[in-house]
N, C-alpha and C positions, 0 to 999 in steps of 0.2 A: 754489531756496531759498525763494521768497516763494510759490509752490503750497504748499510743506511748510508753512512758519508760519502760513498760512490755514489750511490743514488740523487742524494743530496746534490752534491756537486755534479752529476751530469743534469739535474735539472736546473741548479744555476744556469751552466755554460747554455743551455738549449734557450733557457730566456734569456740571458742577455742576448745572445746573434740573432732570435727574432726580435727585439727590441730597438737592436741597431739596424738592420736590415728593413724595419719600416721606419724609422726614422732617417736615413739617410736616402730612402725611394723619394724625397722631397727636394733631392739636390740640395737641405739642412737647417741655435732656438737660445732666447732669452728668457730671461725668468716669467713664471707665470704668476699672477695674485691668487695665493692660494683661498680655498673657500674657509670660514672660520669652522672651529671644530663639531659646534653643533649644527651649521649648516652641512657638515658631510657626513653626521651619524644620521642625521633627516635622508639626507639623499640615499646612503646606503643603507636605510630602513627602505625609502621610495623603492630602489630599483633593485631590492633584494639580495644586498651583497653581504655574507653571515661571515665576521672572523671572530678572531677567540676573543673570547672576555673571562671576565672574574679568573676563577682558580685555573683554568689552562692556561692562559695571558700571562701571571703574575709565575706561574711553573715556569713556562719560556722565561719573563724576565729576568728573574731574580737569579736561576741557575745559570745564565751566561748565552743560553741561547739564542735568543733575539741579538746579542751584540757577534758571536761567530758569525750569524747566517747569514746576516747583515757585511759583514767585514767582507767575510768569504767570497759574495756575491761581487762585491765592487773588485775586488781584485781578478775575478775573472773574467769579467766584462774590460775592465782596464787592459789586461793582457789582450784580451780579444782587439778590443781597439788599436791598440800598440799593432797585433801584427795585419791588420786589415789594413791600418790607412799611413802606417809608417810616425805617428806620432810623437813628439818629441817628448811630451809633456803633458800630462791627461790628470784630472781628478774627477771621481763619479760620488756621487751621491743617490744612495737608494732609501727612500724615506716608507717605512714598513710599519703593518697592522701588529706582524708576528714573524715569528720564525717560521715556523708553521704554515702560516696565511700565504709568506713569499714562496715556498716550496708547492702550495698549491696555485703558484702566478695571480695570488692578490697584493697587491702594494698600492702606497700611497701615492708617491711621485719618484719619478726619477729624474736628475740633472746629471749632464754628460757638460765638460767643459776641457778642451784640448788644443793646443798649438802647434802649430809647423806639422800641419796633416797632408795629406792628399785623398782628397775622394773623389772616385770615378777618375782619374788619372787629373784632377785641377788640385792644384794648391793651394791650400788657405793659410792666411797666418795666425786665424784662429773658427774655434766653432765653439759656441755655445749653445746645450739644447737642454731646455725642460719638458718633460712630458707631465701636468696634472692630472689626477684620478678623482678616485680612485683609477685605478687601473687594475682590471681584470681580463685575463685572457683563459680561453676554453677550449680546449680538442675537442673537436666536432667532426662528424662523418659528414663527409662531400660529396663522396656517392658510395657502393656496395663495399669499396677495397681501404678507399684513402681517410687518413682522418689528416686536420689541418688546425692549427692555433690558433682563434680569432678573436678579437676584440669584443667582450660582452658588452659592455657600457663604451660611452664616448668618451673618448681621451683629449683634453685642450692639448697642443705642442705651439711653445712660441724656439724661435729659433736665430741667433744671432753668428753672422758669419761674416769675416774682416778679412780682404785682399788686399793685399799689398800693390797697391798702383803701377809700382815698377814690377810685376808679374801680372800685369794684366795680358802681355803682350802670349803668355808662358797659359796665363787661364785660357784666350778665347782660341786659342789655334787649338787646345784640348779638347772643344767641344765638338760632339761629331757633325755637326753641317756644317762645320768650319774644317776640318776636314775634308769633307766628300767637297766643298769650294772650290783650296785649294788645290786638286789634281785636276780637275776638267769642269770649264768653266768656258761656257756660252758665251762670247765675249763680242760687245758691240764696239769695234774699233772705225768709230767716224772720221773719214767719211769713205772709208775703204769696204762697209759693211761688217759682216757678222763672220768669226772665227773662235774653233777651239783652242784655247791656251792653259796650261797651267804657271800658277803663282807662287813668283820666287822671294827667296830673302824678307818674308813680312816683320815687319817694325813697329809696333801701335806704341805708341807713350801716350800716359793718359795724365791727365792734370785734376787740381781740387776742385776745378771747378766744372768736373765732369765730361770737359773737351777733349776729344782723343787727335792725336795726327797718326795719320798711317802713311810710310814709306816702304813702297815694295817694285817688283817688276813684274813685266809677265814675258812668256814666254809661249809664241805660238806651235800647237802640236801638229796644226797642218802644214806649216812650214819649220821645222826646229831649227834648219839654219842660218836663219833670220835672224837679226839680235836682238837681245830683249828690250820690251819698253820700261821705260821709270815711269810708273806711276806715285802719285801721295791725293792723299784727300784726308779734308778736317770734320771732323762731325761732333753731336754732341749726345752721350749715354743720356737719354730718359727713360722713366716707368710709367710707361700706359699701360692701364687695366691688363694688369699681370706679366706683361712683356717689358722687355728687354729691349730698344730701340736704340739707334745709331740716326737722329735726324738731322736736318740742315747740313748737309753734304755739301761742301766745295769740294772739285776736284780737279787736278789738271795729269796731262801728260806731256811729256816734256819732248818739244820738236812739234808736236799735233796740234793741241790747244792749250791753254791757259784756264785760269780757276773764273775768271769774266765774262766768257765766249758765249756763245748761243750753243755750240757743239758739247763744251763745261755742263751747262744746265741739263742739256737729254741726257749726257751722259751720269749726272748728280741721280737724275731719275732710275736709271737701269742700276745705278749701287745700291739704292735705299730698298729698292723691289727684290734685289741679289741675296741682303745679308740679313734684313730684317726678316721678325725677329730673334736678334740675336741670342735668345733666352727664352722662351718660355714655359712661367711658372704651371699654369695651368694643365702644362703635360702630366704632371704628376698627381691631378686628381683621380688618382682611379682608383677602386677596392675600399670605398667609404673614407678617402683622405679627402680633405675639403679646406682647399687655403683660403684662406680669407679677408686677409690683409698683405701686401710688399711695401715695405719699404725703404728707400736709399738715406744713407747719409756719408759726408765726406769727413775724416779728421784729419789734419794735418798729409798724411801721404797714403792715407787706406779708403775704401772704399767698405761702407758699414752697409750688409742687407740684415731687413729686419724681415722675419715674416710669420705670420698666427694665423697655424693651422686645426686643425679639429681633426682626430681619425673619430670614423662616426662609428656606433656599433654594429656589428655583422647579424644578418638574419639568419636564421640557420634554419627557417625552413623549406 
């Protein structure tokens, strides 16, 4: 019995980190509408998906084990979460055929819902993710040596995640082309021409009604001795098919131009070409993930993305 409960529990721990590991390759889910229950013994008759029924089923239920394995599983997935993403606050739900069925990575749905996280080094003040099923996953050989865990059937994930507007400033300098920006950065300084700078002291506040101001300087690397300039410019967060934009740019520098000038507008142009954009979703279709929907909303001082993805099933031939 203690060979099996190891066993047991290393295959919880092995599914939960592939679970959260493709779930979070999406940059991150609200509730999904689940299918009624005769439509998912149809489907799982359709696509060939066998779990226990009659006398194995009611042995699992009735002795306890569908509620340990069940139990068991969320609490190691929770812990996993906790030490991945620093989470304050986490509850998982793993909604199961069997005990049995989950140990062999069949289940029904699973919902992930946590506070005050960090993923991929950005801060959320919350993530919500369901993933609908069934859900089945399968070792499969990939060539002569490796085998790998892959998606048999397709998985719906809707996905719901809220920034705190006053950390936006904290989210977008997280992102790595905002990053590789700020250190060396092609800089059109009219009407003196074209120089390398790096960008100092950035400031974005972002407001309800999705307007951001940025106050920064920069600071030229072919001449460092030079003093820095103050730059700010205003723009406004939209979602065009699947990006992340920063459009309608006023900008001015201070002693150079102003946010009215004709030199203002070229240079409106050379930021929107710079930064945009600022996001995109579509980077993370790959390996049969397939988004399919974004979308924004503002509450009171958060910024709400919504997004419904699919992982599609893997071919394995």
């Amino acid at each position: 019995m203690a060979y099996r409960a190891d066993k047991a529990y290393g295959a919880y721990r092995a599914y939960g980190a592939y679970t959260l590991s493709a779930l979070f390759a999406l940059s991150t889910l609200s509730a999904l509408f689940a299918l009624p229950t005769s439509a998912q013994d149809e489907f799982k008759k359709d696509m060939g998906l066998k779990t226990a029924t009659g006398f194995s089923y009611n042995i699992q239920k009735y002795s306890g084990f569908n509620f340990i394995t069940e139990h068991l599983a969320e609490t190691v997935v929770k812990s996993y979460l906790k030490l991945k993403t620093k989470a304050k606050k986490s509850s998982i739900d793993f909604e199961i055929f069997s005990g049995w069925d989950f140990i062999r990575k069949k289940t029904k749905s699973v919902e992930i819902k946590s506070n005050n996280l960090i993923v991929e080094g950005i801060p959320l003040s919350y993530l919500e993710v369901k993933a609908d099923g069934p859900i089945y996953i399968k070792k499969v050989l990939i060539d002569e040596k490796k085998k790998r865990n892959k998606f048999v059937l397709p998985v719906s994930i809707k996905t719901k995640i809220i920034i705190d507007l006053d950390k936006v400033n904290e989210v977008i300098t997280n992102l790595p082309k905002w990053k590789k920006i700020l250190k060396n950065v092609d800089f059109p300084l009219p009407p003196f021409g074209r120089t390398r700078v790096e960008i100092l002291k950035l400031q974005i506040n972002a407001k309800e009604n999705g307007f951001i101001n940025v106050i920064t300087s920069v600071r030229s690397l072919e001449n460092p001795n030079a003093e820095p300039l103050d730059l700010s410019f205003t723009g406004k967060i939209v979602l065009k098919e699947k990006k992340v934009l920063i459009q309608d740019i006023e900008s001015q520098i201070d002693d150079i131009f102003t946010k009215d000038s004709d030199l203002a507008r070229s240079f409106n142009t050379f930021l929107e070409e710079l930064i945009n954009p600022v996001f995109n979703f579509e980077k993370y279709e790959k390996k049969g993930l397939k988004i399919e929907s974004v979308d924004f909303q503002y509450d009171k001082n958060n910024l709400i993305i919504l997004i419904d993805a699919k992982k599609l099933q893997n071919n394995f031939n």
